[in-house]
Residue frames relative to the residue before (quaternion, step in Angstrom):
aa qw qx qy qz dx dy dz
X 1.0000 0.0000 0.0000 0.0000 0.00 0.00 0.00
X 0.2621 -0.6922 0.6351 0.2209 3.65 -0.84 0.92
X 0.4951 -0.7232 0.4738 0.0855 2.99 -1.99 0.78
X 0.1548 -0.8333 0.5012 0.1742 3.73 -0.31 0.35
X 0.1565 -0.8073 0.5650 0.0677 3.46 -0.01 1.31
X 0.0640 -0.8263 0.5459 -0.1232 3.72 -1.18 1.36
X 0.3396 0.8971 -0.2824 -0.0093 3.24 1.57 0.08
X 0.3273 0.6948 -0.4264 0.4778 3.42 1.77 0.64
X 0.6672 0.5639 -0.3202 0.3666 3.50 0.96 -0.87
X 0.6382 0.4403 -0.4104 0.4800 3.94 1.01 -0.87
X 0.5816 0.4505 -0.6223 0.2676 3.83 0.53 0.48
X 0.5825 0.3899 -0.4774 0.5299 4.16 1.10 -0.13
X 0.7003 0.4877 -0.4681 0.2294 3.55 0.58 -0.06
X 0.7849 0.1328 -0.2377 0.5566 3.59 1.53 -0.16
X 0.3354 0.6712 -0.5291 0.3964 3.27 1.24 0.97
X 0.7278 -0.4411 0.4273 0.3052 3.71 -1.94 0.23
X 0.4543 -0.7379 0.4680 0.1733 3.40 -0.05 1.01
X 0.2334 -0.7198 0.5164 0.4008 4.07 -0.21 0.40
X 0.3582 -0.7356 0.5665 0.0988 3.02 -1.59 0.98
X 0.7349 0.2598 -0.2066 0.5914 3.53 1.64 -0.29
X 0.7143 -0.3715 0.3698 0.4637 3.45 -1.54 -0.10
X 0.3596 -0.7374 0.4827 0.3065 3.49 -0.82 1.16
X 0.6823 0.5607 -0.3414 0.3219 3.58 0.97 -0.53
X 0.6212 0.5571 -0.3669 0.4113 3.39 1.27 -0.07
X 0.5762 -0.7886 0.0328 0.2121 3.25 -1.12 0.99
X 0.0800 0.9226 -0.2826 0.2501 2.98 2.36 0.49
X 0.0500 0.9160 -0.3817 -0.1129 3.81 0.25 -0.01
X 0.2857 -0.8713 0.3900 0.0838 2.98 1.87 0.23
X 0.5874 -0.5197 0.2750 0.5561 3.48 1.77 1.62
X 0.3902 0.4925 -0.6208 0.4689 4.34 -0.13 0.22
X 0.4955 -0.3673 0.7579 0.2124 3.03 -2.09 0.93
X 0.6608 -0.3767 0.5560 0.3351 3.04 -2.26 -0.13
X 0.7091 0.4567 -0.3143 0.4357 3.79 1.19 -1.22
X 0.4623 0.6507 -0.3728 0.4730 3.41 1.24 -0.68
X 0.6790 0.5689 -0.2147 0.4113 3.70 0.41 -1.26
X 0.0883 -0.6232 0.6481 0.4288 3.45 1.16 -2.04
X 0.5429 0.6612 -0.5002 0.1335 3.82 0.07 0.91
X 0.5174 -0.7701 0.3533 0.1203 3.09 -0.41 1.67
X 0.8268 0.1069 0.1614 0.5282 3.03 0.66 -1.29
X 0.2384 -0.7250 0.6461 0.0089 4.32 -0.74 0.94
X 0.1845 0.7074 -0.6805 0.0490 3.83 -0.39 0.54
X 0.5665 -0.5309 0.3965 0.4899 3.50 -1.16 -0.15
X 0.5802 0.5112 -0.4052 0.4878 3.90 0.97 -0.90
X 0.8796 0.2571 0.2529 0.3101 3.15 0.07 -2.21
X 0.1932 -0.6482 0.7345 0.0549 3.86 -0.94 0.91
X 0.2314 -0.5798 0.7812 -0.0029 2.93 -1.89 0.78
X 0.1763 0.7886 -0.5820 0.0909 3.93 -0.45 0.98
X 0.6819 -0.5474 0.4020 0.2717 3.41 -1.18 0.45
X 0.1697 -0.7612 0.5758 0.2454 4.18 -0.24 0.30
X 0.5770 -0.7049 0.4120 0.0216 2.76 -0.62 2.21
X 0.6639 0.1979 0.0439 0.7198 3.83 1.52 -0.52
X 0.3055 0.8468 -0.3725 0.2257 3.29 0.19 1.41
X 0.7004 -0.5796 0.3375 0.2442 3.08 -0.85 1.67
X 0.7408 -0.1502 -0.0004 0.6547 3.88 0.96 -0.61
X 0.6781 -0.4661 0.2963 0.4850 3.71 -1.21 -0.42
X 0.7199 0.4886 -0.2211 0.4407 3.81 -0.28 0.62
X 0.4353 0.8030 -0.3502 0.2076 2.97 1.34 -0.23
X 0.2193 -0.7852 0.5662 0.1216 3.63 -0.09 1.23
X 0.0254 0.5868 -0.7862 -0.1922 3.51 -1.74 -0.45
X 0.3874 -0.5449 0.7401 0.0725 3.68 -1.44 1.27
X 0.2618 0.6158 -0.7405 0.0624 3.63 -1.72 0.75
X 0.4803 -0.4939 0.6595 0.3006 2.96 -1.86 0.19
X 0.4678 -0.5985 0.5459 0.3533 4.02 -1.00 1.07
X 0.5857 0.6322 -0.4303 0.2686 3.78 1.19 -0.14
X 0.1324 -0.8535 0.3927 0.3159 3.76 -0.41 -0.26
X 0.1004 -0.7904 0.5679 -0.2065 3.22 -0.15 2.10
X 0.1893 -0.6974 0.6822 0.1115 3.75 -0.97 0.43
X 0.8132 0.3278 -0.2722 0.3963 3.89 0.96 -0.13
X 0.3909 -0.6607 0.4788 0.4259 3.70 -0.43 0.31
X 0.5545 0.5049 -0.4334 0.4998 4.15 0.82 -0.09
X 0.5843 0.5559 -0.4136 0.4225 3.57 1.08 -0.08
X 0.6892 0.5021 -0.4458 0.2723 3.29 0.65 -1.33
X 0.3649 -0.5090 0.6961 0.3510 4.00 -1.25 -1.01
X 0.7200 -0.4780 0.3397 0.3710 3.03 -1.90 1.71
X 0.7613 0.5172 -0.3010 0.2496 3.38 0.54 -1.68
X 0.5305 0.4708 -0.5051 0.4916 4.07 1.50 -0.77
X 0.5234 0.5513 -0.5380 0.3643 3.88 0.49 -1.81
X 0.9083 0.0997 -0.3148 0.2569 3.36 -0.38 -1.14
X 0.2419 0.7884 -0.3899 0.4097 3.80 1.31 0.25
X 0.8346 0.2637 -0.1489 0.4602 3.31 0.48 -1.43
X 0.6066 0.5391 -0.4262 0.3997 3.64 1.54 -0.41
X 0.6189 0.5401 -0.3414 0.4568 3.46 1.16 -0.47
X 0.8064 0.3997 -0.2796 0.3342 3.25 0.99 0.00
X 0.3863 0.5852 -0.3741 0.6069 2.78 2.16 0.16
X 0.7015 0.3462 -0.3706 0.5007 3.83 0.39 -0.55
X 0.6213 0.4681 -0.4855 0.3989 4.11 0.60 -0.28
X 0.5448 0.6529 -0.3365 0.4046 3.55 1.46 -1.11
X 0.7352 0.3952 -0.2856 0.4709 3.54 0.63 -0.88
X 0.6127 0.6573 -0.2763 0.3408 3.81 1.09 -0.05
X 0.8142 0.2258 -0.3039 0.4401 2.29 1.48 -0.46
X 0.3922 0.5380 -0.5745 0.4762 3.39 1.40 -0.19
X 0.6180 0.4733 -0.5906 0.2124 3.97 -0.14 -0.32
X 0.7099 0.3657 -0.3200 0.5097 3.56 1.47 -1.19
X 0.7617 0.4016 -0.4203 0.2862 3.49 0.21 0.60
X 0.8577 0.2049 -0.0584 0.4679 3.21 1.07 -0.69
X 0.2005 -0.9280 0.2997 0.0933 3.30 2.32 0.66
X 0.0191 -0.8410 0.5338 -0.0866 3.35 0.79 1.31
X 0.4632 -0.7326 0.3955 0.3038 3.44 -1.06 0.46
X 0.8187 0.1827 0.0652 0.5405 3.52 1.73 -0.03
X 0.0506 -0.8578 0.4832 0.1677 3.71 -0.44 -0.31
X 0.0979 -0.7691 0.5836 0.2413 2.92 -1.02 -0.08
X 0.0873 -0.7738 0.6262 0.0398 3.99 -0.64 0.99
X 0.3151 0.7537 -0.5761 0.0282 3.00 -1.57 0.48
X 0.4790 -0.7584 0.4412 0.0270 3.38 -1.33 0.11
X 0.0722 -0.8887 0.4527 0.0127 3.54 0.70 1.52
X 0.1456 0.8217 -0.5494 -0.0425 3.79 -0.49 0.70
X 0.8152 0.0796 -0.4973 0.2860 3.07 -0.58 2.09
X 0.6817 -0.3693 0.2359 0.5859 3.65 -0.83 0.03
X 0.6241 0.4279 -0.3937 0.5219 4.18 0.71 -0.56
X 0.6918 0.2941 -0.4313 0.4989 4.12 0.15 -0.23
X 0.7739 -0.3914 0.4468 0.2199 3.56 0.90 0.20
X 0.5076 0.5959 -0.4455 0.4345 3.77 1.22 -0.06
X 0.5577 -0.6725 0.4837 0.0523 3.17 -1.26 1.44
X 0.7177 0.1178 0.0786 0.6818 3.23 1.56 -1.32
X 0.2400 -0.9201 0.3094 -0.0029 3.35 0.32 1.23
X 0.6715 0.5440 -0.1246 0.4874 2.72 2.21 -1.05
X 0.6757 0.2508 -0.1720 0.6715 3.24 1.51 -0.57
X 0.2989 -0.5586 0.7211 0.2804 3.81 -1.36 0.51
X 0.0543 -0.7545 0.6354 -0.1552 1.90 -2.06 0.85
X 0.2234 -0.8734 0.3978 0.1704 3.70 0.02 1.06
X 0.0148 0.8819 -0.4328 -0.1863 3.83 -0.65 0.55
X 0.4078 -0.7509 0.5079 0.1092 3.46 -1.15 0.94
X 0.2155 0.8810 -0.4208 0.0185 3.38 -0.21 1.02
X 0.4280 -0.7659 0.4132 0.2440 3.68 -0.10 0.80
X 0.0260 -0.8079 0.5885 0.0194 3.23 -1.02 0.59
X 0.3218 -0.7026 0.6201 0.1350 3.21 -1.14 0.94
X 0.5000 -0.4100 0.6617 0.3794 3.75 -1.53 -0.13
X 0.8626 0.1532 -0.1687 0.4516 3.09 -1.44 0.95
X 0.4156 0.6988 -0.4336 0.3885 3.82 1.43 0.17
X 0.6576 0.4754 -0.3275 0.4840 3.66 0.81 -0.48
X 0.2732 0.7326 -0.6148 0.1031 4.36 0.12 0.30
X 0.9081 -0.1823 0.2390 0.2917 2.55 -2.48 0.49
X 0.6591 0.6247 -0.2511 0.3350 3.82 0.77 -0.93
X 0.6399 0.2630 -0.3232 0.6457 3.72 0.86 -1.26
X 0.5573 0.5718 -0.5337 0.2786 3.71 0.39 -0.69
X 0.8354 0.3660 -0.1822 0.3674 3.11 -0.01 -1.75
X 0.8761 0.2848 -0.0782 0.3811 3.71 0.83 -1.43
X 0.3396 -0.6572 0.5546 0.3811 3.51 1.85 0.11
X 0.5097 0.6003 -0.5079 0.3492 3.87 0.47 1.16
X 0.1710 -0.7900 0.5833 0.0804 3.58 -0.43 0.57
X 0.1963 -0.8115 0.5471 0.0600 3.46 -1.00 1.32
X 0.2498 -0.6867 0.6801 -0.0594 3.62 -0.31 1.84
X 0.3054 -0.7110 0.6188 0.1351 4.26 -1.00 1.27
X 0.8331 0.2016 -0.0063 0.5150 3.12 0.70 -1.44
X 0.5318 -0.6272 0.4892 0.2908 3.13 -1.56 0.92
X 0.5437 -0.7429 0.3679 0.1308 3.10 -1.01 1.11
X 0.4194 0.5045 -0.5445 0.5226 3.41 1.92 0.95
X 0.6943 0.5983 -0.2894 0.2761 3.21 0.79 -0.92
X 0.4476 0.5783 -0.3537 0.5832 3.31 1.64 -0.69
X 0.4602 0.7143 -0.3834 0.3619 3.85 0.43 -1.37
X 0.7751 0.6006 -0.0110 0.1958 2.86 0.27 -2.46
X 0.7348 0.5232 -0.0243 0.4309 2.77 1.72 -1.86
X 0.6915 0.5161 -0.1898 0.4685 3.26 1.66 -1.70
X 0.5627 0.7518 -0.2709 0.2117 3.19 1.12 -1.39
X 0.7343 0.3692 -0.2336 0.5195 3.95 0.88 -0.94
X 0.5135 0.5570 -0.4504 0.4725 3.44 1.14 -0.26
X 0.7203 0.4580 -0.2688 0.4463 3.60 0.37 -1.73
X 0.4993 0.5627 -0.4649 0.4668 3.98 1.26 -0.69
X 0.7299 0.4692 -0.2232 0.4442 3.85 0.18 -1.84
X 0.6936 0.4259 -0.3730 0.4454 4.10 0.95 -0.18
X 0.5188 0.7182 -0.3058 0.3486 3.29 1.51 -0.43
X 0.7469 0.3782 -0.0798 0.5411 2.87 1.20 -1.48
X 0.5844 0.4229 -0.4294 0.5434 3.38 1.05 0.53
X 0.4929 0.6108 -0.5267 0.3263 3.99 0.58 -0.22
């Protein structure tokens, strides 16, 4: 029997469970790297998904807490598209995916995690990213540790900051 080695995972398994909305701006003493937060605007954060579908997985929000897109203002709408389109810059120069896949689940029936706050995700996809594994075992193979990704995105998402 082969082994699947995940040892990033036994920190949500004996770690403090969040008790609030991760998008809100409370930090409850966490760094930004602690958090996975790429990216501080006044509208909008860009943070890392902490449980992620491949390596890179982003999630876009407004620092507001809205559950409807008729809620947001022109200025987040266009806030968060600009940061959806910097988000994908840089995962292209780092992690040159062959695709993506983005979207935006709003309630507990589409599947939103956080229902109360939206929230856009950015996942990369590779060819040949979809194997025998999530099919067969509902297992999902993450290479890199998701500090190290951190590590990688982080000075990009800094250098886009200072250009907004």
């Amino acid at each position: 029997m082969e082994s699947l080695w995940a040892p990033w995972r036994i920190e949500y398994i004996l770690g403090k469970r969040e008790s609030s909305c991760i998008f809100c701006p409370d930090c409850d003493g966490h760094s930004d790297e602690d958090r996975l937060i790429l990216y501080r605007g006044r509208l909008v954060m860009v943070m890392m998904n902490k449980f992620p579908y491949n390596n890179g997985h982003l999630l876009v929000a407004p620092w507001r807490h809205v559950s409807e897109l008729g809620a947001l203002s022109t200025e987040e709408m266009l806030d968060l598209m600009t940061w959806l389109r910097k988000s994908t810059k840089v995962l292209n120069k780092i992690m040159r995916p062959d695709g993506y896949n983005i979207g935006l689940n709003l309630g507990r029936e589409a599947g939103a995690g956080f229902e109360e706050h939206l929230h856009f995700h950015i996942v990369p996809r590779w060819r040949g990213d979809t194997n025998f594994m999530a099919v067969l075992a509902d297992v999902r193979n993450i290479p890199e540790h998701i500090k190290q990704t951190y590590a990688k995105l982080a000075p990009l998402f800094k250098q886009e900051g200072e250009t907004a």
